[in-house]
C-alpha positions in Angstrom: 9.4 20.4 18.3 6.7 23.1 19.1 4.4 22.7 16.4 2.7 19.8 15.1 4.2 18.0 11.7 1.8 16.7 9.0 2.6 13.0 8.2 2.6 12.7 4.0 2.3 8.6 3.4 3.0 7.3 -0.1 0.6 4.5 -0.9 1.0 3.5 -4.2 3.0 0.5 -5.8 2.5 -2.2 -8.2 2.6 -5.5 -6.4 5.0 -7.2 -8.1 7.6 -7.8 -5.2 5.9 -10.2 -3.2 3.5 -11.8 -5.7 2.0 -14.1 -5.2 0.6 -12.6 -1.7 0.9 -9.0 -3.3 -1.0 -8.0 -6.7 -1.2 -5.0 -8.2 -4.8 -4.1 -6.8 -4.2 -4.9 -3.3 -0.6 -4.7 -2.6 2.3 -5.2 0.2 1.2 -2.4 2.2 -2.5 -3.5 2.9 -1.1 -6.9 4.5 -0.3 -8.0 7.9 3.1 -8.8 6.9 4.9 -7.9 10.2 2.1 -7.9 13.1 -1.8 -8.3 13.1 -2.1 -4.9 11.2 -1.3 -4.5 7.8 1.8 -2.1 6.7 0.0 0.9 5.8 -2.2 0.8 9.5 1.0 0.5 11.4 2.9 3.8 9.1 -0.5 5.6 9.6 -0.5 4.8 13.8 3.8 5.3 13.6 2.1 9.3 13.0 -0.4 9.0 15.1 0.2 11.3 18.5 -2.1 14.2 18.5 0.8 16.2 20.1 3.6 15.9 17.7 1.6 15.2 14.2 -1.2 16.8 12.5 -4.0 14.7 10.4 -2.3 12.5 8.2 -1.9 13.1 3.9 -2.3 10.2 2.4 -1.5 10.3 -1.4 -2.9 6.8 -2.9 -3.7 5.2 -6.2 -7.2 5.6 -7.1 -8.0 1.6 -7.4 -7.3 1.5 -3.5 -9.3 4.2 -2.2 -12.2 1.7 -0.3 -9.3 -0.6 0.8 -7.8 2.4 2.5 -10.7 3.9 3.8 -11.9 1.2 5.7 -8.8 0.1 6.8 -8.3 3.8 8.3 -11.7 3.3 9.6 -10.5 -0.3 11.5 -7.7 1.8 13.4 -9.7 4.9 14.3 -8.1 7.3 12.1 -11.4 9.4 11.2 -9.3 12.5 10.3 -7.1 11.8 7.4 -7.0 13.5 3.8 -7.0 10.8 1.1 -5.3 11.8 -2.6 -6.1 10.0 -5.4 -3.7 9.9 -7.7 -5.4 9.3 -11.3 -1.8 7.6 -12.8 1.6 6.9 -11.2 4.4 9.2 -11.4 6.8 8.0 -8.6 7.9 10.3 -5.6 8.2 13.8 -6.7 4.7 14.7 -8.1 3.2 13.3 -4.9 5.4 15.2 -3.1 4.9 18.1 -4.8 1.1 18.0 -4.2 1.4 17.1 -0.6 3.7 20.3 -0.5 0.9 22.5 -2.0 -2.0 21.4 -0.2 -0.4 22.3 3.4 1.9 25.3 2.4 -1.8 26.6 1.4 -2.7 26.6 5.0 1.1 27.6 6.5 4.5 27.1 4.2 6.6 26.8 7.7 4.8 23.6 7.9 6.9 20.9 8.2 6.3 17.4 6.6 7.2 14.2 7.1 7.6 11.9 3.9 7.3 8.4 4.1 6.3 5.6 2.5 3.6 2.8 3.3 4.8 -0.5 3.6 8.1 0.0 5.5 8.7 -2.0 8.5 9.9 0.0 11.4 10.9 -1.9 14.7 12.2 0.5 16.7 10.2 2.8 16.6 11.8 5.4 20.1 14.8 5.8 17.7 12.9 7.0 14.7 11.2 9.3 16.6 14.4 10.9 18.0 15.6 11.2 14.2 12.7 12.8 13.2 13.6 15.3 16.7 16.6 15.5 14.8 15.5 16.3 11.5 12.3 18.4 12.6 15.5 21.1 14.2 17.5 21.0 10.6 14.7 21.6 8.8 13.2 24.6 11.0 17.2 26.3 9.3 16.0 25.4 5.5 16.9 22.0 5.4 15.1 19.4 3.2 16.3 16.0 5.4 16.6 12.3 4.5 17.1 9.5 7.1 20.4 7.5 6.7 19.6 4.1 7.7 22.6 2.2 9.4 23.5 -0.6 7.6 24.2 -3.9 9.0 25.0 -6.2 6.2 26.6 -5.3 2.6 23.6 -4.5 0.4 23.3 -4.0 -3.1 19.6 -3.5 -3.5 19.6 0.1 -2.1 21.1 2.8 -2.9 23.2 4.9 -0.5 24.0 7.6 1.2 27.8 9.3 2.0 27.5 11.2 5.1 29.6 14.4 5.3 30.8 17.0 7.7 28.0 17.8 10.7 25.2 20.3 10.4 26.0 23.1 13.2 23.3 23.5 15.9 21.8 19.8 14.8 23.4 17.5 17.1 23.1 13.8 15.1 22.6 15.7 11.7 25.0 15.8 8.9 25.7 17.4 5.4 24.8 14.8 2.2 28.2 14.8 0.6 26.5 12.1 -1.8 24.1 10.1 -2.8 25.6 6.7 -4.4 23.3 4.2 -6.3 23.2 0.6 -5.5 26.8 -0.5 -5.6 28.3 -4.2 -6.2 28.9 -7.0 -3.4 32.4 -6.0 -2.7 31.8 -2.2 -3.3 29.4 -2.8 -0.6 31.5 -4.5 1.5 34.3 -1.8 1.8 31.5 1.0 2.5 30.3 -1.5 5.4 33.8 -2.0 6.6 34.6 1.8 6.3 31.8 3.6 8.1 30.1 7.1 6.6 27.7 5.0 4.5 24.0 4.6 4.9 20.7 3.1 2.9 18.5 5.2 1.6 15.3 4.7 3.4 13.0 7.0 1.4 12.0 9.2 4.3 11.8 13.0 4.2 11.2 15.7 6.7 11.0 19.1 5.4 9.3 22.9 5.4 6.6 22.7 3.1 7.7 25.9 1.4 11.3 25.0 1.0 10.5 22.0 -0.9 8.5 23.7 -3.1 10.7 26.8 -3.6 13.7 23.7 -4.3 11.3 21.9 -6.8 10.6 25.4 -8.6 14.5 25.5 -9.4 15.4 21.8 -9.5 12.0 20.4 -10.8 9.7 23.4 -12.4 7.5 20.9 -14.5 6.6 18.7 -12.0 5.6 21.3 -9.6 3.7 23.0 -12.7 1.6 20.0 -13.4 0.9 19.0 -9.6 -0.3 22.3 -9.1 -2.7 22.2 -12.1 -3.6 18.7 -11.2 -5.0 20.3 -7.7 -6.2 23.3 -9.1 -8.7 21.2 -10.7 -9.0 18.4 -8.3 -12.7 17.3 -7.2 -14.2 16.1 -4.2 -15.3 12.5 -4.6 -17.1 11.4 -1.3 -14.2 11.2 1.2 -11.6 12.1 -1.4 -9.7 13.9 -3.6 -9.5 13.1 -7.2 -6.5 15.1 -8.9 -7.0 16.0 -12.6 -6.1 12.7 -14.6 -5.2 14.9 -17.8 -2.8 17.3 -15.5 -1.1 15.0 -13.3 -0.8 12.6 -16.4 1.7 15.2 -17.8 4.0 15.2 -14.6 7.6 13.7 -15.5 7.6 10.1 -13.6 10.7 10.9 -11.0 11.4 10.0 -7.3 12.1 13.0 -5.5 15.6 11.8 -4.5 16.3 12.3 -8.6 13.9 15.5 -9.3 15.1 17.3 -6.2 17.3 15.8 -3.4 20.6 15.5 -5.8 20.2 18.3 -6.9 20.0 20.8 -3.6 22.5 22.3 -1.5 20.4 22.3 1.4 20.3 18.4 1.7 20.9 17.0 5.2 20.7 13.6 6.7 20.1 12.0 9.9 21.8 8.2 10.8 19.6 6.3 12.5 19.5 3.0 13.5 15.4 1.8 14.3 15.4 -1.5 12.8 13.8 -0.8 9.3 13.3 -3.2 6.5 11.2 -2.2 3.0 10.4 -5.8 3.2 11.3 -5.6 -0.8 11.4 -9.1 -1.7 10.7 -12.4 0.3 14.2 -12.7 1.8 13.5 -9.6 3.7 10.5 -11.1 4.9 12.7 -14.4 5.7 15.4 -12.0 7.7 12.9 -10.6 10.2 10.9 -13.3 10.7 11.1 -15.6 13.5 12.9 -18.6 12.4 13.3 -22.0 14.3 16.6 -23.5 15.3 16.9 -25.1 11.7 16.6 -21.3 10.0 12.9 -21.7 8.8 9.9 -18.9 9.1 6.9 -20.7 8.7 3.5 -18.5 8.3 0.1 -19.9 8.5 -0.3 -24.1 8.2 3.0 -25.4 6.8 4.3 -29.2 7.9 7.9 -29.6 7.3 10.4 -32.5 7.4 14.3 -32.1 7.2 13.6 -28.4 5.8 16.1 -25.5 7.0 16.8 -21.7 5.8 13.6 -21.6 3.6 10.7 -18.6 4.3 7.0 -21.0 3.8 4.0 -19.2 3.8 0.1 -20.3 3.2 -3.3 -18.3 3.4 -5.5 -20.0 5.7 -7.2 -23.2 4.2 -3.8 -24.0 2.5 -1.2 -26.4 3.8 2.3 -26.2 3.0 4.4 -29.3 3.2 8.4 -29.5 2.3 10.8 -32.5 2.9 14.5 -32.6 2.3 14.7 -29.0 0.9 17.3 -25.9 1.5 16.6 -22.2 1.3 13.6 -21.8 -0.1 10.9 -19.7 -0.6 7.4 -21.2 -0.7 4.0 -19.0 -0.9 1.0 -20.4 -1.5 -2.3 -18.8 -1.8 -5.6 -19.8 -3.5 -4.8 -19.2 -6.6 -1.2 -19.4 -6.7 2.1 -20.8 -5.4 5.1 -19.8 -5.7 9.0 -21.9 -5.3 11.9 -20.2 -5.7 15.5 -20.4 -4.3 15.8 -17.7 -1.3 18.9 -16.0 -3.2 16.6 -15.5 -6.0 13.4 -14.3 -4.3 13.5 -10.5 -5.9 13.3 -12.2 -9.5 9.4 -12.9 -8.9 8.9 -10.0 -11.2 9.7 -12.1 -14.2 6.7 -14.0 -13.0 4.8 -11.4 -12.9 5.9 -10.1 -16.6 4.8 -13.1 -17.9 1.8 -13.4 -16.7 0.9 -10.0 -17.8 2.2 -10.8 -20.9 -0.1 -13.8 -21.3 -3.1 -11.7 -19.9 -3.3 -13.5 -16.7 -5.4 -11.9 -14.0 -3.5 -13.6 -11.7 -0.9 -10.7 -11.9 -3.4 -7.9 -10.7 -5.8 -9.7 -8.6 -6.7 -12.2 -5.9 -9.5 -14.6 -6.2 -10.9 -12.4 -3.3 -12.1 -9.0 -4.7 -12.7 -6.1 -2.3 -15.4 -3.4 -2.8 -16.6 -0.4 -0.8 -19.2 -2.6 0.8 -17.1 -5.3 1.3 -15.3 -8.4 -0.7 -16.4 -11.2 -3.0 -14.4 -14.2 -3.9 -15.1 -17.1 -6.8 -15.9 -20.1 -5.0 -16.1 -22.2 -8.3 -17.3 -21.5 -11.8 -18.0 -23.7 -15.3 -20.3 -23.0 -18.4 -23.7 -21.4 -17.1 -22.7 -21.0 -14.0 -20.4 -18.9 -11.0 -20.4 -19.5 -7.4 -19.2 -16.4 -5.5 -18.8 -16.1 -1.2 -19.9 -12.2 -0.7 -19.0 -10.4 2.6 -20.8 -7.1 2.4 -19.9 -5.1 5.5 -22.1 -3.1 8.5 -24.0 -0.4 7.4 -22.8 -0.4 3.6 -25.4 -1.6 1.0 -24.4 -2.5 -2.7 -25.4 -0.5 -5.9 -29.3 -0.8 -6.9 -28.8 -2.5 -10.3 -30.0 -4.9 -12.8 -28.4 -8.2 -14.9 -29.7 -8.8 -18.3 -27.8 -11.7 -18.9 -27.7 -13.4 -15.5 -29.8 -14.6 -12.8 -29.0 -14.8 -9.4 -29.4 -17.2 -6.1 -28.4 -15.7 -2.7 -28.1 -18.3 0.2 -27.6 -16.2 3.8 -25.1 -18.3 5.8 -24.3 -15.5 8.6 -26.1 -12.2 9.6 -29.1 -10.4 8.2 -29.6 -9.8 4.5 -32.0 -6.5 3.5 -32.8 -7.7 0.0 -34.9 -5.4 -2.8 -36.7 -6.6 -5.6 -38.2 -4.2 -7.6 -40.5 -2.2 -5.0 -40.4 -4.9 -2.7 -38.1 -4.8 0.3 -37.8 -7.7 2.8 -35.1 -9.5 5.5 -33.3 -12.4 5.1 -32.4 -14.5 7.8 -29.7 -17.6 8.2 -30.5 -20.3 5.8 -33.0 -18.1 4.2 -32.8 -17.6 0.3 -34.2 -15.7 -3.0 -33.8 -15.7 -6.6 -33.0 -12.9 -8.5 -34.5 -13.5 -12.4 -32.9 -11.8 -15.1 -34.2 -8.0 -15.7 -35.2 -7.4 -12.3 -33.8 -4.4 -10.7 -32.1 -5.4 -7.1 -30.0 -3.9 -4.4 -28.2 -6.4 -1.5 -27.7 -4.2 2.0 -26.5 -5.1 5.3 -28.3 -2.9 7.7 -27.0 -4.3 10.8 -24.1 -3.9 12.9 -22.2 -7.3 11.9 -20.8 -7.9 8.9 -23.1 -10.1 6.5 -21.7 -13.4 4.5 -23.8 -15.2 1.6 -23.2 -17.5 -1.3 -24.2 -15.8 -4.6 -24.6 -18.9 -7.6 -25.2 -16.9 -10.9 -26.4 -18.6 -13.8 -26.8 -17.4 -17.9 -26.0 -17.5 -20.8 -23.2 -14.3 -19.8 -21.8 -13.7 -16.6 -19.3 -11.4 -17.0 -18.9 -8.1 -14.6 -19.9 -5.8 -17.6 -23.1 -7.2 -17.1 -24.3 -4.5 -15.1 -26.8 -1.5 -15.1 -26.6 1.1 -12.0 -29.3 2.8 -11.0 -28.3 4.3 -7.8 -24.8 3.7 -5.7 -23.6 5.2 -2.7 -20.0 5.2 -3.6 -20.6 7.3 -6.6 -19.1 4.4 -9.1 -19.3 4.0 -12.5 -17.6 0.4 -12.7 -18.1 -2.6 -10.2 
């Protein structure tokens, strides 16, 4: 490779998968499922050597923009592009946008596809595909990574390897894609050889993926295009048009483009990758005892074997007498459900939806630009909320006509304003808010600040709320 690739990473999804830990506003890919860094730092830092990879793209749902930011920020990445997506529309319209940005700058450019919240253990081979796929692509190939399989799967779809690409030693011709076949379908493509999963990783030229969406896929690359066209710069971001990318067709790129192209190649690689798409997954690559069990977090367990238990700190898990489970437990939720029958959480998740549970989208634990805040209790009159409110970021100058508001400072250094007055607040310091009075909260140290917030009204809901002056350029808390 003599030219640096530009990583493209898909972070979107809808949190459904592994619910109860994953929710729709801060899903899979922002937890430390597999290490002490969450999926999306560890596919950001997987692109990461100045000498083979150029900033990273980073195509995101709008909702997770601060989440993403600051955890970019925790692993040094100052350099990155971050796309917000207005609405999702799967694969192909991100692609296409990705595409367009850097075939603006040189359509030679190659660019590697991949999504956020992949697991990835071997990491030397994946590099050597993309090696591989970086020299196919260089002759007008759009390449996919064939991973090798080790078990029959019927949750992915696959990929037939054909005949070998000449001059790409390790790359091959797509003579199919398949889509997720039954148990014993699976087990004769094991048994045969030839077969791979489809991992959802693309390398290709810029300009040849567009020039193969302007045949195969003319709308979407239409409607991504207008959506940039009229994209505007939002702080750190960029916002795509909501009204232009809203009319992109919803496709993956595998459907919109891949099938579809003659100049499809694949590269078979073996590197130890999981999508980590329901709990079991979790459960394969964990680290199980000699009874079978992968225990995360505080979990006590008596005559327990094959089961996956996992609890958020503060939360013990106990089982006795019971076979291949799955347990989760976080504050607000638990979930038990036979290991086999981990991926049908989404039906969970339906019905709480359906019922209009916020459970579904959200954690008890809410983060914002400047930080988190998580319900501690709340009854009539009152709400008792834990705020973390990060170095050097300050929270919106606003008033509450509905509410008042205690703030008790149990760590750091609280800058506190009140109207024209301005003042510290030290440890077990305190101050009152009353209803009406216009208010900012600001942590202007280097260490992150904690309080306890108690409101109390007559009203305490969110929309309670009137901005005079944020940072972060919001119009909603």
């Amino acid at each position: 490779m003599t030219r640096l690739i530009h990583p493209v990473i898909l972070s979107g999804g809808s949190g459904t998968r592994l619910w109860p830990l994953s929710r729709e506003l801060y899903p899979k890919q922002m937890h430390a499922l597999a290490g002490e860094r969450s999926l999306l730092q560890q596919t950001v830092l997987r692109a990461a050597d100045p000498e083979l990879f150029a900033p990273p793209v980073l195509i995101a749902n709008d909702e997770h923009r601060f989440v993403i930011a600051e955890q970019l920020r925790q692993i040094g990445i100052g350099n990155a592009a971050i796309v917000l997506e207005p609405v999702g529309r799967n694969t192909a319209p991100a692609a296409a946008v990705a595409a367009l940005i850097v075939a603006r700058q040189d359509p030679e450019a190659l660019l590697l596809l991949m999504p956020s919240d992949h697991v990835i253990g071997d990491e030397p081979a994946f590099r050597r595909a993309i090696a591989i796929a970086a020299r196919a692509a260089d002759q007008g190939r759009l390449m996919t990574f064939g991973i090798a399989p080790d078990r029959p799967e019927t949750g992915f779809g696959y990929i037939r390897a054909g005949g070998a690409l000449a001059g790409c030693d390790g790359a091959h011709e797509i003579e199919r894609f398949v889509e997720k076949p039954d148990l014993d379908t699976a087990i004769g493509w094991l048994k045969d050889g030839g077969y791979f999963w489809n991992g959802g990783i693309f390398l290709f030229r810029a300009g040849d993926l567009i020039e193969e969406m302007r045949a195969a896929a003319p709308e979407i690359l239409e409607a991504a295009g207008r959506a940039l066209d009229k994209a505007r710069r939002d702080l750190d971001f960029v916002r795509l048009d909501r009204d232009c990318f809203a009319a992109c067709p919803s496709k993956s790129i595998d459907y919109a483009v891949m099938e579809h192209t003659r100049r499809a190649g694949v590269v078979p690689v073996d590197m130890k990758w999981s999508d980590l798409g329901s709990w079991t997954a979790l459960w394969s690559i964990g680290e199980a005892d000699l009874a079978g069990n992968v225990v995360q977090g505080d979990a006590l367990i008596a005559d327990t074997r094959g089961s996956y238990l996992r609890a958020e700190p503060g939360i013990l898990v106990a089982t006795v007498g019971v076979r291949d489970l799955v347990v989760v437990a976080t504050r607000d939720a638990v979930l038990v459900a036979p290991r086999e029958r981990a991926q049908d959480v989404k039906l969970v998740v339906e019905k709480l939806k359906a019922q209009g549970n916020d459970a579904a989208t959200a954690h008890r634990k809410v983060f914002r630009p400047w930080g988190a805040y998580e319900s501690i209790d709340a009854g009539p009159g009152f709400q008792v909320k834990h705020i973390t409110v990060l170095p050097g970021q300050r929270l919106s100058l606003q008033r509450h006509g509905r509410r008042a508001e205690h703030w008790v400072v149990v760590r750091g250094t609280a800058r506190v304003t009140q109207e024209e007055r301005v003042f510290d607040l030290h440890e077990n310091q305190s101050t009152y808010i009353p209803p009406g009075t216009r208010h900012r909260l600001e942590n202007a140290t280097d260490q992150p600040l904690h309080l306890i917030e108690v409101q109390s009204g007559a009203y305490l809901g969110e929309d309670d709320i009137e901005r005079f002056d944020d940072v972060y350029g919001r119009t909603d808390q």
